[in-house]
VOPAGU-2260 file (C-alpha; in pm, 1 decimal, decimal comma):
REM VOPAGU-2260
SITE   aa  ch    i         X         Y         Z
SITE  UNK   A    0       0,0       0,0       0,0
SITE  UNK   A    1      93,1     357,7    -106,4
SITE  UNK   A    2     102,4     638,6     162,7
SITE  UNK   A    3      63,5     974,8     110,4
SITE  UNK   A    4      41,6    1318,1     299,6
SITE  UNK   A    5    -285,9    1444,4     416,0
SITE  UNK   A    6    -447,4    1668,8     163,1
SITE  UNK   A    7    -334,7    2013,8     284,5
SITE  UNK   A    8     -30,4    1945,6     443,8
SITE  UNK   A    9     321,8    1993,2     323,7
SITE  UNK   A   10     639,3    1772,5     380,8
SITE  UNK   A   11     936,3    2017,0     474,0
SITE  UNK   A   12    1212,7    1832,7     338,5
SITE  UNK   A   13    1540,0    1941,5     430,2
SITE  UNK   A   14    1613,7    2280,6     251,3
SITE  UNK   A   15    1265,6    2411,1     286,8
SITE  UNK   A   16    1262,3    2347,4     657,2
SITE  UNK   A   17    1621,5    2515,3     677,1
SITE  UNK   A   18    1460,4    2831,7     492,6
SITE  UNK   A   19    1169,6    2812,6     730,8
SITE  UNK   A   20    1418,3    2827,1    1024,8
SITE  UNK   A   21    1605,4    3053,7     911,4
SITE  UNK   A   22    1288,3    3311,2     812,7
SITE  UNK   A   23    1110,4    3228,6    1216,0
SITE  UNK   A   24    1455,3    3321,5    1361,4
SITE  UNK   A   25    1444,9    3658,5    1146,9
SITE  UNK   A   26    1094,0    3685,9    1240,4
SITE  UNK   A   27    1202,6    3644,7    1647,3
SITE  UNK   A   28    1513,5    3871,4    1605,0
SITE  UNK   A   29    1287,8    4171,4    1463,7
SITE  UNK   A   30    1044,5    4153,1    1726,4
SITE  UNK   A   31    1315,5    4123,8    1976,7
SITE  UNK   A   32    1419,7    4462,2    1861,8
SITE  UNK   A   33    1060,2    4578,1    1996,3
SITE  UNK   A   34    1097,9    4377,8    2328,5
SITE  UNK   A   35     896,3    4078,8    2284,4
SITE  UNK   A   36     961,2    3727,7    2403,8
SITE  UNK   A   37     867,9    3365,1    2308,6
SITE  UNK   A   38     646,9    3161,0    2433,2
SITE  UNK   A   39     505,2    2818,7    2329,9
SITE  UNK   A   40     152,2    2655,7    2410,7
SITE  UNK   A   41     -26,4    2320,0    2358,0
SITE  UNK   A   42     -83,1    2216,0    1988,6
SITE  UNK   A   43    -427,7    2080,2    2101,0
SITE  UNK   A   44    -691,3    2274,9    2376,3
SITE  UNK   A   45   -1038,0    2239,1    2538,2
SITE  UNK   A   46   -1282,1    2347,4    2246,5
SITE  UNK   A   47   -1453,6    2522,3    2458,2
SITE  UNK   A   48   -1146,1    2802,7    2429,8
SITE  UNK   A   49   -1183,5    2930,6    2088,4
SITE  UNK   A   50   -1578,1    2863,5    2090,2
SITE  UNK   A   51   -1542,9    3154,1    2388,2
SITE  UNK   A   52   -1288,5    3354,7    2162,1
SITE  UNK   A   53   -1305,7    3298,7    1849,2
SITE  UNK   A   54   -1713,0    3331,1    1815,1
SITE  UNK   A   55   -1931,9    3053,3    1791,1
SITE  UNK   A   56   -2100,8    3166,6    1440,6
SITE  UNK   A   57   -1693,3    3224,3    1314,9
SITE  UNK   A   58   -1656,4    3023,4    1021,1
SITE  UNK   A   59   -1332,0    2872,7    1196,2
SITE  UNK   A   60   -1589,7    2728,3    1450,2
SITE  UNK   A   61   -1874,4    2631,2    1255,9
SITE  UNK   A   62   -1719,7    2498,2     960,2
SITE  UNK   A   63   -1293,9    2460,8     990,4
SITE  UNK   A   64   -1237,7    2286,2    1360,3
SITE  UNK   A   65   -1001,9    1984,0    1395,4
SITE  UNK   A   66   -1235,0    1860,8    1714,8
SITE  UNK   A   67   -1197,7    1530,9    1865,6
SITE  UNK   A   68   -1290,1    1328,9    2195,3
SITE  UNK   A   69    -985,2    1247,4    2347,7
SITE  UNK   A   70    -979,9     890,2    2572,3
SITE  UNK   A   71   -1078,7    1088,7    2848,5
SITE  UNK   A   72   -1429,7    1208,5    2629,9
SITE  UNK   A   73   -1366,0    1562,1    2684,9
SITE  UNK   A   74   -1347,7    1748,6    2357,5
SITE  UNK   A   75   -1068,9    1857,7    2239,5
SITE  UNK   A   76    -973,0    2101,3    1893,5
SITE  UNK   A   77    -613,1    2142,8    1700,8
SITE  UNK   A   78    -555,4    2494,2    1751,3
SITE  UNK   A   79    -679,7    2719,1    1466,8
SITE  UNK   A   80    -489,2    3032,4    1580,8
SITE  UNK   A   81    -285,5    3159,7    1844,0
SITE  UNK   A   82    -445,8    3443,2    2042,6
SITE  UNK   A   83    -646,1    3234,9    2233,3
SITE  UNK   A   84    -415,0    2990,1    2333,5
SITE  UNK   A   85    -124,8    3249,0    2444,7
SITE  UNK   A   86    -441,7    3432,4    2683,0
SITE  UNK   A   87    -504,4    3111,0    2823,2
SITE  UNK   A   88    -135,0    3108,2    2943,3
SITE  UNK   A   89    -159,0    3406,6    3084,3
SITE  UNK   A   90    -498,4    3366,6    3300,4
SITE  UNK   A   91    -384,4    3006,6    3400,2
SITE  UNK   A   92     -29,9    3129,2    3516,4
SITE  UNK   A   93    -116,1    3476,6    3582,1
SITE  UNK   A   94     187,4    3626,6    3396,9
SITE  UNK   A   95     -22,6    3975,6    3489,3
SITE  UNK   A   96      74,9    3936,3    3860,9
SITE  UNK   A   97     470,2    3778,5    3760,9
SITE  UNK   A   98     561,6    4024,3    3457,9
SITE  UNK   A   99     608,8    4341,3    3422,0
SITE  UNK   A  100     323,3    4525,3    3127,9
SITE  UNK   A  101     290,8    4518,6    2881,5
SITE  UNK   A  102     381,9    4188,7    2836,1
SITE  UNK   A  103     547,2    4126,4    2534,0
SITE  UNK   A  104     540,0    3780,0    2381,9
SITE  UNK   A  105     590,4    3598,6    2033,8
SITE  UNK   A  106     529,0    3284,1    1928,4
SITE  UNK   A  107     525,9    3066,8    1646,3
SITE  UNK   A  108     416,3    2730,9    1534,6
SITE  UNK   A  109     154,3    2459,5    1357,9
SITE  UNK   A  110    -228,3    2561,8    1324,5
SITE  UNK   A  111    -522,9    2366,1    1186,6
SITE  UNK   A  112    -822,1    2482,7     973,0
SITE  UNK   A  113   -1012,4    2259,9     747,1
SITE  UNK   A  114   -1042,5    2460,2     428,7
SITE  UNK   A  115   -1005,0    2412,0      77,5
SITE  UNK   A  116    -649,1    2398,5      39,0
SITE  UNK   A  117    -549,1    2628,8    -251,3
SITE  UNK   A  118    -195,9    2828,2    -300,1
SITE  UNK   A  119    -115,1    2998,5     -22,8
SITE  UNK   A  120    -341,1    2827,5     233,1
SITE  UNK   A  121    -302,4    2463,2     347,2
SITE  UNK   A  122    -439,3    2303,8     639,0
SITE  UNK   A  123    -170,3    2250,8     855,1
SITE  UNK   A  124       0,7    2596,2     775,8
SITE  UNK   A  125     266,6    2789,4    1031,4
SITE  UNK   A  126     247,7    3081,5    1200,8
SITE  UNK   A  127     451,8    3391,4    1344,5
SITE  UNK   A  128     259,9    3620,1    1592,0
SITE  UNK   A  129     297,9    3832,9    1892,8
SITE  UNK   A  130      41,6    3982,1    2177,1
SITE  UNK   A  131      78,3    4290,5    2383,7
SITE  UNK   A  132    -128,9    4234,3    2681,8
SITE  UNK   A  133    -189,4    4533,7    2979,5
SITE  UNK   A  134    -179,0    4821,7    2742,5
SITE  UNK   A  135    -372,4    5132,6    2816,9
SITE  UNK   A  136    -201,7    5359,8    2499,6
SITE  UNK   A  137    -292,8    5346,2    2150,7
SITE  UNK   A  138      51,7    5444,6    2089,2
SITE  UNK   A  139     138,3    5063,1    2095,2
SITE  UNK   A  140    -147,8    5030,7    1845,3
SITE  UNK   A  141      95,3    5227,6    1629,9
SITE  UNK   A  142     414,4    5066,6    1799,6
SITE  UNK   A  143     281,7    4682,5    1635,4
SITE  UNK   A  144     170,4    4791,7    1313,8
SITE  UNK   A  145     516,3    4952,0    1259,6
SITE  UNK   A  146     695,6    4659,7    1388,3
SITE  UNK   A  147     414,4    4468,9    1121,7
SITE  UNK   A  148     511,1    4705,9     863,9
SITE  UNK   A  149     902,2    4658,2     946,3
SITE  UNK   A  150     857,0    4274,4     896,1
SITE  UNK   A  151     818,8    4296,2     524,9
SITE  UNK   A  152    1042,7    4614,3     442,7
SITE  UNK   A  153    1320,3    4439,3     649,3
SITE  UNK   A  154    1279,9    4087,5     487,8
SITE  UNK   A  155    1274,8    4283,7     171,8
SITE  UNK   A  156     892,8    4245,2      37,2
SITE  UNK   A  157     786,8    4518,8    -203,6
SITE  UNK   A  158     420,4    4417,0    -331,3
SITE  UNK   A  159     219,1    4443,6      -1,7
SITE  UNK   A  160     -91,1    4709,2     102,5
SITE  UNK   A  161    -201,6    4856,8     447,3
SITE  UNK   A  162    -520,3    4848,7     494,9
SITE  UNK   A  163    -719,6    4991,0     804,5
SITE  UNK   A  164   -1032,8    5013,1    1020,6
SITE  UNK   A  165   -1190,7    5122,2    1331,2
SITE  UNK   A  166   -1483,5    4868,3    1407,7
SITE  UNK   A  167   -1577,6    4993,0    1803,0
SITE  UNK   A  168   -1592,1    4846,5    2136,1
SITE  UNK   A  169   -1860,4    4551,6    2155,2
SITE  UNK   A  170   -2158,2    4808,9    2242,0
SITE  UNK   A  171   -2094,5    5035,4    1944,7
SITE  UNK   A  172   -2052,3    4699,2    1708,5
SITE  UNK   A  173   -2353,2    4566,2    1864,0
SITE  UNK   A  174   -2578,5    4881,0    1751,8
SITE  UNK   A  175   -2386,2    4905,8    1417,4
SITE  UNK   A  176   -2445,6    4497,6    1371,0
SITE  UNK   A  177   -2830,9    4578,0    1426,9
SITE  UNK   A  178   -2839,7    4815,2    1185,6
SITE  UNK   A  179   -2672,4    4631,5     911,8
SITE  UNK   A  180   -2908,4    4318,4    1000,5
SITE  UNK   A  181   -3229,3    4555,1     951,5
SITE  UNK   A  182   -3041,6    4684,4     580,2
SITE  UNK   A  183   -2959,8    4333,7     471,5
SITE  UNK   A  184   -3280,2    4209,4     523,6
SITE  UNK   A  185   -3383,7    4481,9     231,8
SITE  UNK   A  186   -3100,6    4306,4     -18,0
SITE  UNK   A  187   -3129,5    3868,4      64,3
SITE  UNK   A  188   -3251,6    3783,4    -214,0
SITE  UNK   A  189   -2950,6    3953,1    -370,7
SITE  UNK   A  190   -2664,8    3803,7    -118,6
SITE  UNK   A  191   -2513,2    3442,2    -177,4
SITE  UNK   A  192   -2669,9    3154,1      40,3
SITE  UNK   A  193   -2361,5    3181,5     280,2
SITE  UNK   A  194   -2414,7    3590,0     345,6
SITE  UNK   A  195   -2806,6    3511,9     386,3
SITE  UNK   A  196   -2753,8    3301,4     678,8
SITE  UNK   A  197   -2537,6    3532,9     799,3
SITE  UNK   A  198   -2793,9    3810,6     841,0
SITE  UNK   A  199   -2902,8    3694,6    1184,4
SITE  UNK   A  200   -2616,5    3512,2    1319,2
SITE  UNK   A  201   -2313,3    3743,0    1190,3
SITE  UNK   A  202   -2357,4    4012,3     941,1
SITE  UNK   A  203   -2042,1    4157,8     954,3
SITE  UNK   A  204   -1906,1    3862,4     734,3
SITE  UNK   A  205   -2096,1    4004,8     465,2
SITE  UNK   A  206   -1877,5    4301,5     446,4
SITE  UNK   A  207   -1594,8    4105,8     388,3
SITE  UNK   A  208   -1725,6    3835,7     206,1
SITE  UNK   A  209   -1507,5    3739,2    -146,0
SITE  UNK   A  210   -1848,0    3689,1    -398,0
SITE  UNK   A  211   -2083,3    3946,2    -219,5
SITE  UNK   A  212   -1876,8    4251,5    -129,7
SITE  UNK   A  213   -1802,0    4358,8    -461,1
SITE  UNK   A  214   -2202,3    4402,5    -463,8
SITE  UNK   A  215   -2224,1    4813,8    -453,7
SITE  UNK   A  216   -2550,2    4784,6    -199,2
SITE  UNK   A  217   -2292,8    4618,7      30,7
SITE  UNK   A  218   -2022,6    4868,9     -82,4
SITE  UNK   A  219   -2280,8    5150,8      22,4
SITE  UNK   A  220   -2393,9    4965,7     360,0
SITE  UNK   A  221   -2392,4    5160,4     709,5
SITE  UNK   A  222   -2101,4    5251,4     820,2
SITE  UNK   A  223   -2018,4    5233,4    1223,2
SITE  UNK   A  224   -1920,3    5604,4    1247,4
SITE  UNK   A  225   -2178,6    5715,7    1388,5
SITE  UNK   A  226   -2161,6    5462,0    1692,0
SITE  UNK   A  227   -1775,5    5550,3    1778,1
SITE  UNK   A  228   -1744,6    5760,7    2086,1
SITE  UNK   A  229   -1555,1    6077,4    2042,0
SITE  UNK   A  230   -1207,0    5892,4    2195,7
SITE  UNK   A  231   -1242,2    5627,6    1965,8
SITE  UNK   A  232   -1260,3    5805,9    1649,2
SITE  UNK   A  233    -972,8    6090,6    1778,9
SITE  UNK   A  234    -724,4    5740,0    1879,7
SITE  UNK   A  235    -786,1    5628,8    1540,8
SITE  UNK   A  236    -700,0    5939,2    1404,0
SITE  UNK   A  237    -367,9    5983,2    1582,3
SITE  UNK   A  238    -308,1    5677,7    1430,4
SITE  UNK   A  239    -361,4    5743,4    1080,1
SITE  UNK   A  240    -135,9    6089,1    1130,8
SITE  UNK   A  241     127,2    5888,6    1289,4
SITE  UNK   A  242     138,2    5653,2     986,6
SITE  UNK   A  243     154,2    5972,7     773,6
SITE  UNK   A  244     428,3    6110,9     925,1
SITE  UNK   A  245     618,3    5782,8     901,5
SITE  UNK   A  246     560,7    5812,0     546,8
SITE  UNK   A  247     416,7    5442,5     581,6
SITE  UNK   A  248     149,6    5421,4     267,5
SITE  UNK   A  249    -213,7    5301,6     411,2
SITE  UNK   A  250    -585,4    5317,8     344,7
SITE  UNK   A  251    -907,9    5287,8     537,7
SITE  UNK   A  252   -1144,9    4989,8     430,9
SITE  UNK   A  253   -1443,1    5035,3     603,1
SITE  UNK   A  254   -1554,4    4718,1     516,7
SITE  UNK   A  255   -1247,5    4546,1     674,0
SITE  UNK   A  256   -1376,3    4321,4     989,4
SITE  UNK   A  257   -1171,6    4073,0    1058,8
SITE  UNK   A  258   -1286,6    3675,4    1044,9
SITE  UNK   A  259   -1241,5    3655,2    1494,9
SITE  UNK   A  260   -1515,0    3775,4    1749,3
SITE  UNK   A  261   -1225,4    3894,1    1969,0
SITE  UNK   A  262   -1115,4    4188,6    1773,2
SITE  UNK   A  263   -1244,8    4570,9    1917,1
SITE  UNK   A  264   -1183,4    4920,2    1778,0
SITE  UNK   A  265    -817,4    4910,2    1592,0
SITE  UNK   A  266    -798,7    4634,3    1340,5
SITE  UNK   A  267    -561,2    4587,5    1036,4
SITE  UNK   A  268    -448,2    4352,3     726,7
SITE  UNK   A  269    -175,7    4378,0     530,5
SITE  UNK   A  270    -213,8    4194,0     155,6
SITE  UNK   A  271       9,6    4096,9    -109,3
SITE  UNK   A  272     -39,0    4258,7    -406,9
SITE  UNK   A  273     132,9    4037,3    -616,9
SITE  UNK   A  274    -134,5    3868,3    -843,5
SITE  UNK   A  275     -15,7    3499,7    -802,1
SITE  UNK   A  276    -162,1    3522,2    -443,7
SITE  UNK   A  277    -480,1    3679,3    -526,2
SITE  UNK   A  278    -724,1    3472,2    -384,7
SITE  UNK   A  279    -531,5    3459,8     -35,0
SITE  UNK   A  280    -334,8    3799,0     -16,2
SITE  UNK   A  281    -316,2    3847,3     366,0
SITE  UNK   A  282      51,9    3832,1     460,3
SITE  UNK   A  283     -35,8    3977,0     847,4
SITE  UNK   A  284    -367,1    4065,3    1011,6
SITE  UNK   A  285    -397,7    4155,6    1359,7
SITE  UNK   A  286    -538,1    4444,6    1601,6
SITE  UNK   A  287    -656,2    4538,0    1933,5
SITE  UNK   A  288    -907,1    4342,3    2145,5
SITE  UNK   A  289   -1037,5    4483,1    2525,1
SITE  UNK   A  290   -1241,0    4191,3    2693,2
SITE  UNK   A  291   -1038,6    3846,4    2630,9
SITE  UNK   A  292    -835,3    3817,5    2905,7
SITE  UNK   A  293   -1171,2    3881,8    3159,3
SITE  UNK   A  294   -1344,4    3645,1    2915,0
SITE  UNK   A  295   -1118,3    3369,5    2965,2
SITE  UNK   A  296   -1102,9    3422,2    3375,9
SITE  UNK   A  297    -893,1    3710,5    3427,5
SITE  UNK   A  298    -893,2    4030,9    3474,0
SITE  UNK   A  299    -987,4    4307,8    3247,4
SITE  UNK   A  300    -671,7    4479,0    3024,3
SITE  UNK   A  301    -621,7    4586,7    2647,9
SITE  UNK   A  302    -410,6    4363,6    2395,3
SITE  UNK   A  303    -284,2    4413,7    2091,9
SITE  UNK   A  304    -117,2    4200,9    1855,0
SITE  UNK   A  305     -63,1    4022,8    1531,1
SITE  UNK   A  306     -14,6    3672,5    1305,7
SITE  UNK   A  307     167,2    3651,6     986,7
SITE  UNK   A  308     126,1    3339,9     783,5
SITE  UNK   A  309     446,5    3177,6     768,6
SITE  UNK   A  310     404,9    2976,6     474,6
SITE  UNK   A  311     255,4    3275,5     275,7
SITE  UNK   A  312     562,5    3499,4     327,2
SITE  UNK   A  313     761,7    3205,4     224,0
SITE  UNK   A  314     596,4    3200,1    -115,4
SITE  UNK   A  315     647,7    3560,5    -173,5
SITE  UNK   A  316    1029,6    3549,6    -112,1
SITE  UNK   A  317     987,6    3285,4    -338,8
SITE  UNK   A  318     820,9    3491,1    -599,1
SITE  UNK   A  319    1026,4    3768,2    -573,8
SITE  UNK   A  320    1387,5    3569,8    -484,2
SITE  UNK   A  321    1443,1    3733,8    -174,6
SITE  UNK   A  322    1739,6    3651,4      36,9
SITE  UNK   A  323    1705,5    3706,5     409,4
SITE  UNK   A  324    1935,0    3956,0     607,2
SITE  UNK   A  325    2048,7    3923,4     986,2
SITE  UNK   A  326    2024,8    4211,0    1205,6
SITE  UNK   A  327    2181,8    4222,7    1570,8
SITE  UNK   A  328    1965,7    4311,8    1857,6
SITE  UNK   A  329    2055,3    4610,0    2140,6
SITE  UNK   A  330    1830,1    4726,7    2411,5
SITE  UNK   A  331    1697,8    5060,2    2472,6
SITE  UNK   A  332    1452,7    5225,1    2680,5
SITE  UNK   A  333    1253,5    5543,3    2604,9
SITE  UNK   A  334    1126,0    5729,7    2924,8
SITE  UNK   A  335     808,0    5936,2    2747,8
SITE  UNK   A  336     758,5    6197,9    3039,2
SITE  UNK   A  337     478,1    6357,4    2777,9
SITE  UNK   A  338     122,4    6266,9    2917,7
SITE  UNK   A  339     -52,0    6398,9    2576,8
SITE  UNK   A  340     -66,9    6128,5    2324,9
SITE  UNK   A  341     254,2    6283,0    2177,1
SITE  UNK   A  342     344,6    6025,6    1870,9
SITE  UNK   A  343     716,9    6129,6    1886,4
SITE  UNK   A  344     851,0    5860,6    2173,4
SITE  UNK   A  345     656,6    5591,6    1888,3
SITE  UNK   A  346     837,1    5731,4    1603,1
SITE  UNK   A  347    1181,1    5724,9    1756,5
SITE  UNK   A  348    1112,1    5387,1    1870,1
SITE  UNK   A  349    1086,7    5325,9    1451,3
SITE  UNK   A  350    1374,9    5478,5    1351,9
SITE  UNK   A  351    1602,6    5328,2    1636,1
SITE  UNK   A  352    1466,1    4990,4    1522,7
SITE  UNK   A  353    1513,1    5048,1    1161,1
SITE  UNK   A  354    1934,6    5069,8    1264,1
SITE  UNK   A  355    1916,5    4781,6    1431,1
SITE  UNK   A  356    1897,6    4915,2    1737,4
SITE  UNK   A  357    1634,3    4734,7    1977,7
SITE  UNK   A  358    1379,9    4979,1    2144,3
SITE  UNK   A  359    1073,3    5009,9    2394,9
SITE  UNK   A  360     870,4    5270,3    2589,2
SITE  UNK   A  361     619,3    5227,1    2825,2
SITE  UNK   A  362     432,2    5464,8    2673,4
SITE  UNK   A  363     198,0    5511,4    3015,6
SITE  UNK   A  364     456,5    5569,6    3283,8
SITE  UNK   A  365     502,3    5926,3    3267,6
SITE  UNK   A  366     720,0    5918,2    3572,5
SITE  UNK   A  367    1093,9    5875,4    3511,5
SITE  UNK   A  368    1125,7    5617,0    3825,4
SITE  UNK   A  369     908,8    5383,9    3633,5
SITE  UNK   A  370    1078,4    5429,0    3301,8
SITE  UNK   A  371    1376,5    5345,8    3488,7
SITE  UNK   A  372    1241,7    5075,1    3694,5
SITE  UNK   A  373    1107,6    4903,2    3360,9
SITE  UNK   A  374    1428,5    4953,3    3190,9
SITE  UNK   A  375    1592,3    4750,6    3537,9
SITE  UNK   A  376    1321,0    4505,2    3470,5
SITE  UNK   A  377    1454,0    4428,2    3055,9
SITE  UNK   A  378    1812,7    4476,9    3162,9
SITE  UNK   A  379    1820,9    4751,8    2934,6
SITE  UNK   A  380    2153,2    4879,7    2828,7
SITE  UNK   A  381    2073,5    5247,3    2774,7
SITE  UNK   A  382    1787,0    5486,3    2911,1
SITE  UNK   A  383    1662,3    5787,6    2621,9
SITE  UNK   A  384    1476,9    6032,7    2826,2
SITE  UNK   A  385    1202,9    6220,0    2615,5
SITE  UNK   A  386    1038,1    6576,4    2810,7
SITE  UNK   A  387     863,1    6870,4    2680,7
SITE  UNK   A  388    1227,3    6998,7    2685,0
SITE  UNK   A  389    1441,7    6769,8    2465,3
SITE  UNK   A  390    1103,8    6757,7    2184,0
SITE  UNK   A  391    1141,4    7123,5    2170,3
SITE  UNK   A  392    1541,3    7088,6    2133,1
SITE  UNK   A  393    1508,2    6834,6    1911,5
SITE  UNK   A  394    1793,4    6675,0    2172,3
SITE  UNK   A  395    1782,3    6342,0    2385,4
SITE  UNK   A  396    1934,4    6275,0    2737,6
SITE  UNK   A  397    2072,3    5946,8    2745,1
SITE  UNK   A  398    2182,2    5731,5    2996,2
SITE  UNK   A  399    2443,1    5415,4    3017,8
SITE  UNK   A  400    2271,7    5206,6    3258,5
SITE  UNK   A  401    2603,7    5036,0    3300,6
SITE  UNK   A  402    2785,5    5337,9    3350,6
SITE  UNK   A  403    2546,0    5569,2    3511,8
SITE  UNK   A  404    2680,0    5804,9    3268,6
SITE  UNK   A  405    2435,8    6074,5    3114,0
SITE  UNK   A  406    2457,5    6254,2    2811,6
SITE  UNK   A  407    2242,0    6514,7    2579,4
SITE  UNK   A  408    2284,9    6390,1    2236,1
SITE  UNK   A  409    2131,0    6593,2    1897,6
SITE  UNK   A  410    1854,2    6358,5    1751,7
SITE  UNK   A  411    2062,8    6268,4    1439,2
SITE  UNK   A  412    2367,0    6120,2    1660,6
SITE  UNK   A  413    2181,6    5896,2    1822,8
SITE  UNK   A  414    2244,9    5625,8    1612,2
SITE  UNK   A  415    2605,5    5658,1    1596,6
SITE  UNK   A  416    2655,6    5686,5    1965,1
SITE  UNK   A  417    2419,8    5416,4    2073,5
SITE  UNK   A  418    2606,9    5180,6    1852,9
SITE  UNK   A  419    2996,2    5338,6    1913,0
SITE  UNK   A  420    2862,4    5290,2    2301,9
């Protein structure tokens, strides 16, 4: 009898896993530079975790779960992302009361989704993500779709789009989500089976649906706007001026939702606009989400964070014969002792990165003893202290936290005397 490999899976014979190692250890190195740290959880979970999560009426529940009864009968799934998972690890061995926040952790690894396996999306594919968990500033909304953004420019990827969207905290979605029910209801007829059934049970899935959103009534449906509280809608547009300024190219699809019932206000994809991968063009989709942790048992706090399909980007470097680079990591600290949402301490954080140079900020602890206290807590090497003063100087104080020794340096020097230091 012949054997053969699952439909959907791939065999990663020698080179190809090399190239996949070396591409995961890229992936960890860059977000290293940003201050995050690995972490690894169970292939398998209790099903009951991403039902919770993920959204019972999610396609990945209803329609792509790996479940099974293990000998014990309790029923088990193959993970289909990593979010939930990684919270999980963090209510169970309450990394909120051990770490210092945000936490900052990366992981990588298998996932399982039964879907019609097509180039660029297998069943078993691979992962690269990371969470920020306990963060109160939407300057680390920024912060992770920079680092995001850095990925591809740094692995050398060309063809790729930003796009955007602000979809609300779960009361505003809820009114918006009742609104587009009532103005589907006008069009069914007109919507594919799948989008019909999704009226009642979710009919934000129309929006991004690939037959029915190219339908100009679903083009022209409600927008949530006029449900965003005035915070929401001025966060979100700190963030689009902060992208500006970075000169990082972007657009705002309303209709962009995101496929997990996690996800709250900030959300984002980045595509491939490379034609070969037209029919699955998201390279990295993430955002922010405000009530999983208390969902899954712990307290209440703000995450963040991202996955990038690992097998996807592969392609791509294949398409476009892209050789990886190395970059070394060094650790800095930014003390931000600016309470207004000032995007400079974010922007610096970029451009230190971009050298090389590994950076944070807690971009909440206006006082310097908790900048430095952090910075003690990462063993950071240097300490880059950011007041009304130095923005207006365009000058930074730094520190040598080996040394004690404390300098003002011009902006433009930095570089050069982080790395001659």
């Amino acid at each position: 009898m012949k054997y053969s490999k699952p439909r959907g899976t791939e065999d990663w014979l020698p080179e190809v896993s090399e190239n996949y190692r070396t591409l995961t250890n890229l992936l960890f190195l860059i977000s290293s530079l940003s201050g995050y740290h690995e972490i690894a959880t169970p292939i398998f979970e209790n099903s009951e975790l991403f039902i919770r999560s993920v959204g019972e009426t999610s396609d990945i529940v209803k329609k792509e779960f790996y479940a099974f009864k293990d000998k014990g009968g309790r029923d088990m799934v193959l993970r289909p992302e990593g979010t939930a998972g990684i919270i999980r690890a963090v209510v169970e061995e309450k990394l909120l009361n051990k770490l210092v926040s945000p936490i900052k952790l990366s992981y990588t690894g298998p996932m399982f989704r039964y879907e019609r396996p097509q180039n660029g999306r297998l069943r078993q594919f691979h992962q690269f993500g990371v969470e920020c968990i306990n963060t109160n500033s939407v300057l680390d909304d920024i912060d992770l779709l920079l680092m995001a953004e850095s990925i591809l420019r740094t692995v050398g990827v060309k063809k790729f789009e930003i796009s955007i969207n602000n979809i609300g905290n779960f009361e505003a979605r809820n009114k918006w989500i009742n609104e587009l029910r009532e103005y589907f209801s006008h069009y069914k007829k007109q919507l594919s089976e799948l989008s019909q059934s999704r009226i009642e049970t979710n009919p934000l899935r129309i929006l991004d649906d690939k037959e029915d959103n190219k339908k100009d009534f679903v083009k022209n449906a409600p927008k949530i706007d006029k449900f965003l509280s005035s915070k929401e809608k001025e966060d979100f547009n700190l963030i689009c001026n902060a992208l500006k300024i970075a000169k990082v190219p972007f657009k705002i699809d309303s209709n962009l939702v995101r496929g997990l019932d996690y996800y709250t206000n900030f959300i984002f994809e980045i595509n491939s606009t490379d034609e070969r991968l037209s029919g699955q063009p998201t390279i990295i989709g993430g955002g922010r989400y405000a009530n999983l942790v208390k969902e899954l048992g712990g307290e209440e706090c703000a995450c963040v964070g991202f996955a990038l399909g690992i097998e996807r980007l592969a392609l791509i470097l294949e398409y476009e014969n892209i050789k990886l680079p190395i970059q070394k990591p060094i650790d800095v600290v930014i003390a931000n002792l600016n309470e207004k949402n000032e995007i400079t301490p974010v922007l610096i954080l970029a451009y230190l990165r971009s050298s090389g140079i590994s950076a944070v900020c807690k971009f909440d602890a206006y006082k310097l003893t908790k900048s430095f206290n952090y910075a003690e807590a990462l063993n950071a090497r240097f300490v880059i202290i950011l007041g009304e003063k130095e923005l207006t100087e365009n000058k930074l104080v730094i520190k040598n936290q080996k040394t004690l020794k404390q300098e003002t340096i011009d902006f433009d020097k930095i570089v050069d005397f982080i790395k001659k230091n």
